[in-house]
C-alpha positions as CSV (number, residue, x, y, z in Angstrom):
1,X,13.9,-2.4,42.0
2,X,10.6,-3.5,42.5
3,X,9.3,-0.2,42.8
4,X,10.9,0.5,39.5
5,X,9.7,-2.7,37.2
6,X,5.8,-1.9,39.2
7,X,5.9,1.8,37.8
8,X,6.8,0.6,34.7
9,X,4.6,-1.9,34.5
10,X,1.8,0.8,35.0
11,X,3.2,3.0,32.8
12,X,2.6,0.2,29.7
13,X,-0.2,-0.8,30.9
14,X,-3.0,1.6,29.1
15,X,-1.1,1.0,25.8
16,X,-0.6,-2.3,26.2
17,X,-4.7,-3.0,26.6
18,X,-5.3,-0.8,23.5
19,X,-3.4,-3.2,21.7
20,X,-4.8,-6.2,23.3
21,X,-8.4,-5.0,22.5
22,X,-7.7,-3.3,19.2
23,X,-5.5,-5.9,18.2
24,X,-4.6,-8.6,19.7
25,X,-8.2,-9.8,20.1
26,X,-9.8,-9.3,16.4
27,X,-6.7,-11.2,15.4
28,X,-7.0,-13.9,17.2
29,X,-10.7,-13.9,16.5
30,X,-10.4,-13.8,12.7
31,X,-8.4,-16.7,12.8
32,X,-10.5,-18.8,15.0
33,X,-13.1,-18.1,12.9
34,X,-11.3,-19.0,9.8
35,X,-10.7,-22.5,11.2
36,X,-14.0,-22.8,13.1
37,X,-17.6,-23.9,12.4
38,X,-20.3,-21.7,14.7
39,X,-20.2,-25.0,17.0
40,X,-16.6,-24.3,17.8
41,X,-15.6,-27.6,15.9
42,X,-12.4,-27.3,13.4
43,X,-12.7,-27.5,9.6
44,X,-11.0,-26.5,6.7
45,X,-14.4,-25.6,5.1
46,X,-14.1,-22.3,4.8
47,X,-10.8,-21.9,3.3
48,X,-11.6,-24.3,0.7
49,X,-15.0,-21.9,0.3
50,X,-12.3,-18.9,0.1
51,X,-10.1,-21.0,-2.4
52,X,-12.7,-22.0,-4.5
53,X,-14.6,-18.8,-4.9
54,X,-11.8,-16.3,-5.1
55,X,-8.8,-17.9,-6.0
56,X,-8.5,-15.4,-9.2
57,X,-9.1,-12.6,-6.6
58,X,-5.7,-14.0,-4.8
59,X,-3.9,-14.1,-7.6
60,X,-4.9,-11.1,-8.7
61,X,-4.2,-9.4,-5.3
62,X,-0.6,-10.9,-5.5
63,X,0.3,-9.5,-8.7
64,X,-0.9,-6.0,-7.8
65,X,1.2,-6.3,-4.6
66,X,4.3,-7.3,-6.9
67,X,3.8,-5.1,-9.6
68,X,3.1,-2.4,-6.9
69,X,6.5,-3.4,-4.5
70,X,9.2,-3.7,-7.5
71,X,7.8,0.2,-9.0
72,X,7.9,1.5,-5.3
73,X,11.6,0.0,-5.1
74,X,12.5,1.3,-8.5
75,X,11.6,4.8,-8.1
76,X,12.4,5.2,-3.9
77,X,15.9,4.7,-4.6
78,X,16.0,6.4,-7.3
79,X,14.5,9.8,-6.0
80,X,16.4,8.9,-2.4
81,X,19.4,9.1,-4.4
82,X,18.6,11.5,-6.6
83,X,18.3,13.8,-3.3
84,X,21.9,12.0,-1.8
85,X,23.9,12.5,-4.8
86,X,22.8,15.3,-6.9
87,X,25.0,18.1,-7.0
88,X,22.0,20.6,-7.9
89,X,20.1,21.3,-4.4
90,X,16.9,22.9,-5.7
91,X,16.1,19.8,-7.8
92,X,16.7,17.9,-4.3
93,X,14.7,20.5,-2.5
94,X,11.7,20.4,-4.9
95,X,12.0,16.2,-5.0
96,X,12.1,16.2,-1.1
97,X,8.7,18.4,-1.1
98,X,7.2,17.1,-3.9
99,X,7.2,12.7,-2.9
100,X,6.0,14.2,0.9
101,X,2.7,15.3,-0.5
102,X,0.8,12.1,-0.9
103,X,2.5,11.4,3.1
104,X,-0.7,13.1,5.3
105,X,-3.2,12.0,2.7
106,X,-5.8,9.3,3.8
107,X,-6.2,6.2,1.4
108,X,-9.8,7.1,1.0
109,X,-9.1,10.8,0.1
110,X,-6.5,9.7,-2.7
111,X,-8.7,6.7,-3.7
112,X,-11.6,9.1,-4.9
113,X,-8.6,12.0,-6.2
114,X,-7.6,9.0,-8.5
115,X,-10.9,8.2,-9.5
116,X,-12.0,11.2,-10.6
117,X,-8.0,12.0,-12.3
118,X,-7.5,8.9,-13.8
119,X,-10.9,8.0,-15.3
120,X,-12.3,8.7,-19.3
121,X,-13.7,12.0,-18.5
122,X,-11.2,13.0,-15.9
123,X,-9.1,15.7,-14.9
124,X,-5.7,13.9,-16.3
125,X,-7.8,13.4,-20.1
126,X,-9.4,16.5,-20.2
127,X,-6.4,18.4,-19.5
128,X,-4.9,17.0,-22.4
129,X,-8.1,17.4,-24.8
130,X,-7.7,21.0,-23.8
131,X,-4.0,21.2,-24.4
132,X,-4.6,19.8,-28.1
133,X,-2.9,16.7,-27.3
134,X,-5.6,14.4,-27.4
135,X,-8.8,14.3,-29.2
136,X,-11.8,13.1,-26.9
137,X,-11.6,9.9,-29.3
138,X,-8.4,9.0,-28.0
139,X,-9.3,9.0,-24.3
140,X,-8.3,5.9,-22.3
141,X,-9.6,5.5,-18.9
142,X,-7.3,4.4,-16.1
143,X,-9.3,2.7,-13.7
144,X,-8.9,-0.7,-13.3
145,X,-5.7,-2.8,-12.2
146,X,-3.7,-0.2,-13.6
147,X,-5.4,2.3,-11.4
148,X,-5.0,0.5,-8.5
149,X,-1.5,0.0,-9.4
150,X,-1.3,3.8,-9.7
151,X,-2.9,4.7,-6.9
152,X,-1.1,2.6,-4.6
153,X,2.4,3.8,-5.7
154,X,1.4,7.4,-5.7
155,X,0.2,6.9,-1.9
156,X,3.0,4.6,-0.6
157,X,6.4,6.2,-2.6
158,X,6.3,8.9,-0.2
159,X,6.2,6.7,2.9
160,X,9.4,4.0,1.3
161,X,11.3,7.3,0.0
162,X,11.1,8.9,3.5
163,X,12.9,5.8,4.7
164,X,15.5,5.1,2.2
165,X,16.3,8.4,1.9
166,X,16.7,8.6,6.2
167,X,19.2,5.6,5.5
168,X,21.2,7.5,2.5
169,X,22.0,10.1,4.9
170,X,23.3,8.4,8.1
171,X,25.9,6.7,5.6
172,X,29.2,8.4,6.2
173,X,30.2,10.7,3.8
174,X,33.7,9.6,3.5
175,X,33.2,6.7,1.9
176,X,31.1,8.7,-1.2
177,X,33.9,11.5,-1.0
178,X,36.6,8.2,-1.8
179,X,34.3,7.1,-4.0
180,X,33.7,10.3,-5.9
181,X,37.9,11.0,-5.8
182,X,38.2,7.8,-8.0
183,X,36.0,8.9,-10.5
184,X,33.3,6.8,-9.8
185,X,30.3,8.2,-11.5
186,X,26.6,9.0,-9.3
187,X,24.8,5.8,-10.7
188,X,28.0,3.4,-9.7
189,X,27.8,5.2,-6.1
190,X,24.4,4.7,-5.6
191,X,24.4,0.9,-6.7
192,X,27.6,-0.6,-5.4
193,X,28.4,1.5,-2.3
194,X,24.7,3.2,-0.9
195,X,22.7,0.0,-1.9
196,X,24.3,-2.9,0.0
197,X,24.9,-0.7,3.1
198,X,21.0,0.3,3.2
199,X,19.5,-3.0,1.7
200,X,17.8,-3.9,5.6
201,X,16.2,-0.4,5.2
202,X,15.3,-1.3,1.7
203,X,13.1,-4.7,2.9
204,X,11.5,-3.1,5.8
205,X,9.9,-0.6,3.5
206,X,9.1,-2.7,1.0
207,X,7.3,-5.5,3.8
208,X,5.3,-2.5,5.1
209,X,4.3,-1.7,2.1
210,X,3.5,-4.4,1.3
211,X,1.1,-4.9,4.1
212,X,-1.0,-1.9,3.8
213,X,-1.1,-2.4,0.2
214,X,-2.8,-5.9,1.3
215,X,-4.9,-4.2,4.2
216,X,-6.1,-1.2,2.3
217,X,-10.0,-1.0,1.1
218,X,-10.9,1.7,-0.3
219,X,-8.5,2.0,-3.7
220,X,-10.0,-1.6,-4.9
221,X,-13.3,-0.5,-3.9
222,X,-13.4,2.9,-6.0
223,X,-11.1,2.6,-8.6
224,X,-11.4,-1.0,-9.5
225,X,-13.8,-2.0,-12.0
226,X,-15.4,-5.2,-11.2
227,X,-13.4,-8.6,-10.8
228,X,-10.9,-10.0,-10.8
229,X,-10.7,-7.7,-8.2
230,X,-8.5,-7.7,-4.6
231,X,-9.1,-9.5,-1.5
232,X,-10.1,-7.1,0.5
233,X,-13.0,-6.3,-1.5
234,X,-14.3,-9.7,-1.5
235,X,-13.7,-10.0,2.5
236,X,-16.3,-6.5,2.5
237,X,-18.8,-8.3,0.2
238,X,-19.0,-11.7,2.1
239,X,-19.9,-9.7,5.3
240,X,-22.0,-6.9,3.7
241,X,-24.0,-9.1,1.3
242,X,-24.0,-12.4,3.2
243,X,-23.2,-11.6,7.0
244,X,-20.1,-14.7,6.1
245,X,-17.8,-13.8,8.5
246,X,-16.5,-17.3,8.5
247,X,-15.2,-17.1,4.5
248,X,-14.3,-13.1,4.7
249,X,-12.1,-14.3,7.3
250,X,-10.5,-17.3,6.0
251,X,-9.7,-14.7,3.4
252,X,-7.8,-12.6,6.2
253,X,-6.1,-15.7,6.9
254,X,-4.8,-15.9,3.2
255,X,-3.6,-12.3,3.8
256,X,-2.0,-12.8,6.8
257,X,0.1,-15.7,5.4
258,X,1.3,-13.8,2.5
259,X,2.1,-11.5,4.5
260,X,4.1,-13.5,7.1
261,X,5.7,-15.5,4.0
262,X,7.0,-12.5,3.2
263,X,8.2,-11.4,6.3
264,X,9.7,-14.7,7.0
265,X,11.7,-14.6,3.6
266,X,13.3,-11.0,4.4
267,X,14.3,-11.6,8.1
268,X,15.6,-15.2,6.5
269,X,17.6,-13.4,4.3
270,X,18.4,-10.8,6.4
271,X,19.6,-13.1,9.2
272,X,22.1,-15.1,6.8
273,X,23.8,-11.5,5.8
274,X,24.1,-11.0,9.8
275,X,25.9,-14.4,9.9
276,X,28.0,-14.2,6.5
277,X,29.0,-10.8,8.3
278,X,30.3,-12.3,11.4
């Protein structure tokens, strides 16, 4: 037995210090810095830097994350069941290729695509100008909050569809077939029977992506233009510009807690339909 738990223990091991280094330690760092002055002594100084210089930034950031969550919710379930119910397989076929394509795509590589699609002069408006539809007058450029709020759902629908859609199919057939033999119609399938059964699947996507959406630099960097702008950006210019480390990580701080507010509420919630269950 001991034998056993030691070869396991060495079989972790290597992944286990990746994490440690990779992970464990800049997180713990961050927030001891956050909470730190260079002496070591605690202080609240730095968030209330954060606070007061970028409070529209955090604001800003949470209503992209929002906006950005309830469209990725909207139209994953919808193309998830599109694929689950649809009687016509080549429309699921061509769905299930198409929302893969932005999967294997870095955030960087999409962040310029969309900045060079989405802007005055870009591919999206010129293809219209040439198409007769628009006049190069009537030309609206993209890039902004609405570009980031573009970009991000582009990247991250294939990512929540893959996993909503993986849940649609392990649900057993039968009960659709029942469903479906009492006239039930697609739409009434989808929201009263698929929904409940795959709502756990639902939040886990939507907390991841809500995370990367909050981690990811590039897409405010490039397509954004100017401020408000997200936190992420501001966390780059405090230790580019100023060498702050102490500020650009009580801004991390900020992210993490949204992000663990979040993850509290769905495992909350999550828990109390475990127990109503039961």
């Amino acid at each position: 037995m001991r034998r056993t738990t030691s070869h396991f223990l060495w079989l972790i091991a290597p992944a286990a210090l990746m994490v440690g280094i990779f992970f464990l330690y800049p997180l713990c760092f961050s927030l001891y810095s956050a909470v730190t002055l260079d002496s070591g002594e605690l202080t609240l100084a730095h968030l209330n830097k954060a606070f007061e210089l970028y409070s529209k930034d955090i604001i800003f950031t949470i209503l992209i994350v929002l906006i950005c969550v309830a469209i990725l919710a909207v139209l994953s379930i919808t193309i998830a069941g599109i694929i689950t119910l649809s009687p016509f397989r080549t429309l699921s076929k061509t769905l299930g290729f198409l929302y893969r394509l932005p999967l294997f795509i870095p955030f960087i590589v999409t962040a310029q695509m969309m900045r060079t699609f989405l802007a005055k002069n870009g591919l999206m408006n010129n293809t219209f100008i040439a198409s007769g539809l628009l006049t190069p007058m009537e030309t609206v450029s993209f890039l902004g909050w609405s570009g980031i709020i573009i970009t991000f759902v582009w990247k991250q629908l294939a990512f929540s569809t893959l996993l909503i859609a993986g849940a649609m199919a392990a649900l057993d057939d039968s009960q659709i077939r029942a469903a479906r033999n009492l006239g039930a119609s697609r739409w009434r399938i989808l929201l009263q029977i698929i929904l409940p059964q795959i709502a756990p699947t639902i939040g886990v996507a939507m907390v991841l992506s809500t995370v990367t959406i909050m981690s990811v630099l590039s897409v405010p960097l490039m397509i954004g233009t100017g401020t408000p702008t997200m936190m992420t950006a501001d966390m780059a210019f405090r230790i580019n510009s100023y060498g702050d480390y102490h500020v650009a990580n009580a801004l991390g701080l900020v992210s993490y807690s949204i992000c663990a507010v979040l993850a509290w509420f769905y495992l909350r919630q999550n828990l109390k339909e475990k127990g109503a269950q039961s």
